[in-house]
N, C-alpha and C positions, 0 to 999 in steps of 0.2 A: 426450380429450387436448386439446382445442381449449382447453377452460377452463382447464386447468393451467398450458396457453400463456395466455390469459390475465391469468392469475395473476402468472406469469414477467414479463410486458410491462407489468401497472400494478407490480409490484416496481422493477424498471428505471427506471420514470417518474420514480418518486417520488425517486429520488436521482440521476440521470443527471446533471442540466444543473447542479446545487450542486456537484459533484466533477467535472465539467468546469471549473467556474468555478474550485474550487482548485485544479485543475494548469496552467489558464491564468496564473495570477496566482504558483504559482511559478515557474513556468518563467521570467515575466518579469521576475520577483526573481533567479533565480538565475543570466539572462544576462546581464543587468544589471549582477549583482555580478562579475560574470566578466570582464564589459569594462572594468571601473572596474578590478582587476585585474588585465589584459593587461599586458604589458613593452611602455613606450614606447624607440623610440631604435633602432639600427642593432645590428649584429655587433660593431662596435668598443668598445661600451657593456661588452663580454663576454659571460659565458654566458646564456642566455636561461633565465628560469623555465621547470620541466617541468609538463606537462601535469598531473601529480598534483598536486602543490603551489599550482598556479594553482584549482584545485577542491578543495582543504583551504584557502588564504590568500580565497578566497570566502563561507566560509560556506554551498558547496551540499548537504551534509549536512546542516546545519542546520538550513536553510530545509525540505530532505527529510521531517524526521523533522516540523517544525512539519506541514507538509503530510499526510501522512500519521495522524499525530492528528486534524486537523482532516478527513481521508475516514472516519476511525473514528467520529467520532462523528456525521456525517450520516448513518452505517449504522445506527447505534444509534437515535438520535433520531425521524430521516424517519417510523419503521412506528407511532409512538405516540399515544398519546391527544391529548397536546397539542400535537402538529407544526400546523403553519401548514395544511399540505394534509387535515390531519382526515382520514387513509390508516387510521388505525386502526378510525373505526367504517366507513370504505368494507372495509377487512379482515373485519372480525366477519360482513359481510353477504354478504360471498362465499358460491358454491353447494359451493366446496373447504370442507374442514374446516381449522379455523386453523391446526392444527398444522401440517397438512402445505404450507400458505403459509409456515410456518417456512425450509422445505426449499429451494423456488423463492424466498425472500427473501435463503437464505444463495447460490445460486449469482448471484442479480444481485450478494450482495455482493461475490462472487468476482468478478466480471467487474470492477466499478469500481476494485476492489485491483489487477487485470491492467492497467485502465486505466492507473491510477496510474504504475505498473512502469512502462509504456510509455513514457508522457509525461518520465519520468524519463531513460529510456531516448533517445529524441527527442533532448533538452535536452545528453546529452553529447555526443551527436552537432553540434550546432549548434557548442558552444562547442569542441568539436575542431578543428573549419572554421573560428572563429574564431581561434584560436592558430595554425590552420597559416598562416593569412595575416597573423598580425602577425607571428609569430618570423620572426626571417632563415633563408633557404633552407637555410646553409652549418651550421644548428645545428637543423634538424631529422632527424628519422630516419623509414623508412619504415612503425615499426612505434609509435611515440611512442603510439597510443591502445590498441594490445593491451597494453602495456608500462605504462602509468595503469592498466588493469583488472587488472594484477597487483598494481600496488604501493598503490593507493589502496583503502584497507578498504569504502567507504561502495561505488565502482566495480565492486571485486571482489564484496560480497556482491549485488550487483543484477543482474551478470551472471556466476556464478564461472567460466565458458569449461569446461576439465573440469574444477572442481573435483566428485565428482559429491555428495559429500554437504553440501555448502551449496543445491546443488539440490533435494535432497529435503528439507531445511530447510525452505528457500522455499516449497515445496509444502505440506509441513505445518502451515506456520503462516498461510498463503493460506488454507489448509480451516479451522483453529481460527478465525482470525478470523474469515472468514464467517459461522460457527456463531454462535460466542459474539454477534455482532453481531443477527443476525438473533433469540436467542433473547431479548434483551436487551428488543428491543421487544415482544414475547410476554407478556413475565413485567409487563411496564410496563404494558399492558391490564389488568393483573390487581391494579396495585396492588403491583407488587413491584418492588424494581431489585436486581439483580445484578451483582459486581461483577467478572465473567470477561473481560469485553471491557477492562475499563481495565488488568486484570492484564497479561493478553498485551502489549497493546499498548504499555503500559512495558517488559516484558519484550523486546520487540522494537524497540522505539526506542532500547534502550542496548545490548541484544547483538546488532543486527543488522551492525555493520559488522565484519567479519572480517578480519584476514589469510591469506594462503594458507597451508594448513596446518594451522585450525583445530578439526581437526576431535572434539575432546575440547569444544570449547565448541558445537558445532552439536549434537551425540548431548544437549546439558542442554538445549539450545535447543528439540531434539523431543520429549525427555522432557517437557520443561512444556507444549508447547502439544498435545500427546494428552493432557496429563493434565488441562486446564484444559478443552479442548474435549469432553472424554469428560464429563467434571462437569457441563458444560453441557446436552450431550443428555440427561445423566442426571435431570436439572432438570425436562426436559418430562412424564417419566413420573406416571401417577396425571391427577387434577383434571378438568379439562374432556374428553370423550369428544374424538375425531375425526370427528366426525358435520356434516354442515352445518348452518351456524347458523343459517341463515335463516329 
């Protein structure tokens, strides 16, 4: 077990501190753009921007979706022959067999996508605490941020509260992407690129923001990402045994 762990822990490495750097850097974009944004002036000014519209009139989706491309393809890239860190022939020389470095490569993927989540998650949080201290008292409400996560699609799909099958959305397409990610650098050892992780992940940068209630568009959203992630593991089957390479 030790080596698997192992395994698990130079997976991690290799893409940890590059998709910290991207959630740093948008976070500091998208609070940024949020305070450049804020309503200057008093009560008397009138109604104060809501919280939804102040994170649609920012561009924090935006920035989101840039971000999240740009964690997709450090999953992809990081495990390959040509990465800066040369993980791919420290990969081939593992006592695991490479395939099954696939497996522990898609769940760090998974963890840095959760990262992701979080950091995202973090950020609305700040810029909530922001707005409550610049809007006047007399035009806020107690509920102003569960009330954003209803009405703002990019909000609600990130946390759906009960929506529960946006949640299992989420889930699904967490698991494909990992996958497809992880097998991507696999097949790139090999001389091959595949093109399942760029599929998803446009699939998912343009349907991932929902309103409540959609759930005819989450059931295509699952459809495609079991069906693109099944293709993918389908992928691994036959070639190199599962035997250590070393």
């Amino acid at each position: 077990m030790k080596k698997h762990l192992s395994v698990l822990a130079l997976s991690v490495r290799i893409v940890l501190y590059k998709v910290l750097a991207i959630c740093a850097l948008s976070a500091v974009l998208q609070i940024g753009l949020c305070i450049f944004s804020l309503p200057r002036g008093t009560a008397q000014d009138g109604p104060a921007i809501s919280l939804e519209s102040l994170i649609g009139l920012s561009s924090f989706g935006r920035i989101a979706g840039v971000a999240f491309l740009a964690v997709c393809a450090v999953l992809c890239f990081c495990g390959c022959d040509r990465s800066s860190s040369h993980s791919g022939y420290t990969l081939r020389r593992l006592s695991v067999g490479e395939r099954t470095t696939v497996l522990w490569a898609a769940a760090a993927n998974a963890g840095m996508l959760i990262l992701l989540w979080a950091s995202q998650l973090a950020v609305a949080l700040v810029i909530n605490l922001l707005y409550r201290q610049t809007v006047p008292a007399s035009q806020l409400g107690d509920q102003s941020l569960l009330i954003a996560f209803y009405r703002s699609g990019y909000l609600h799909a990130l946390l759906p509260l009960r929506e529960i099958s946006l949640f299992v959305r989420n889930l699904i397409l967490l698991a494909g992407l990992s996958i497809c990610c992880a097998i991507f650098s696999y097949h790139q050892r090999r001389g091959r690129y595949r093109l399942e992780p760029l599929i998803l992940a446009l699939f998912a940068l343009f349907y991932f923001s929902q309103e409540v209630g959609s759930f005819g568009s989450d059931l295509v959203l699952i459809f495609v990402a079991l069906a693109i992630g099944g293709f993918a593991l389908f992928s691994l089957r036959g070639g190199v045994t599962d035997e250590a390479s070393s």
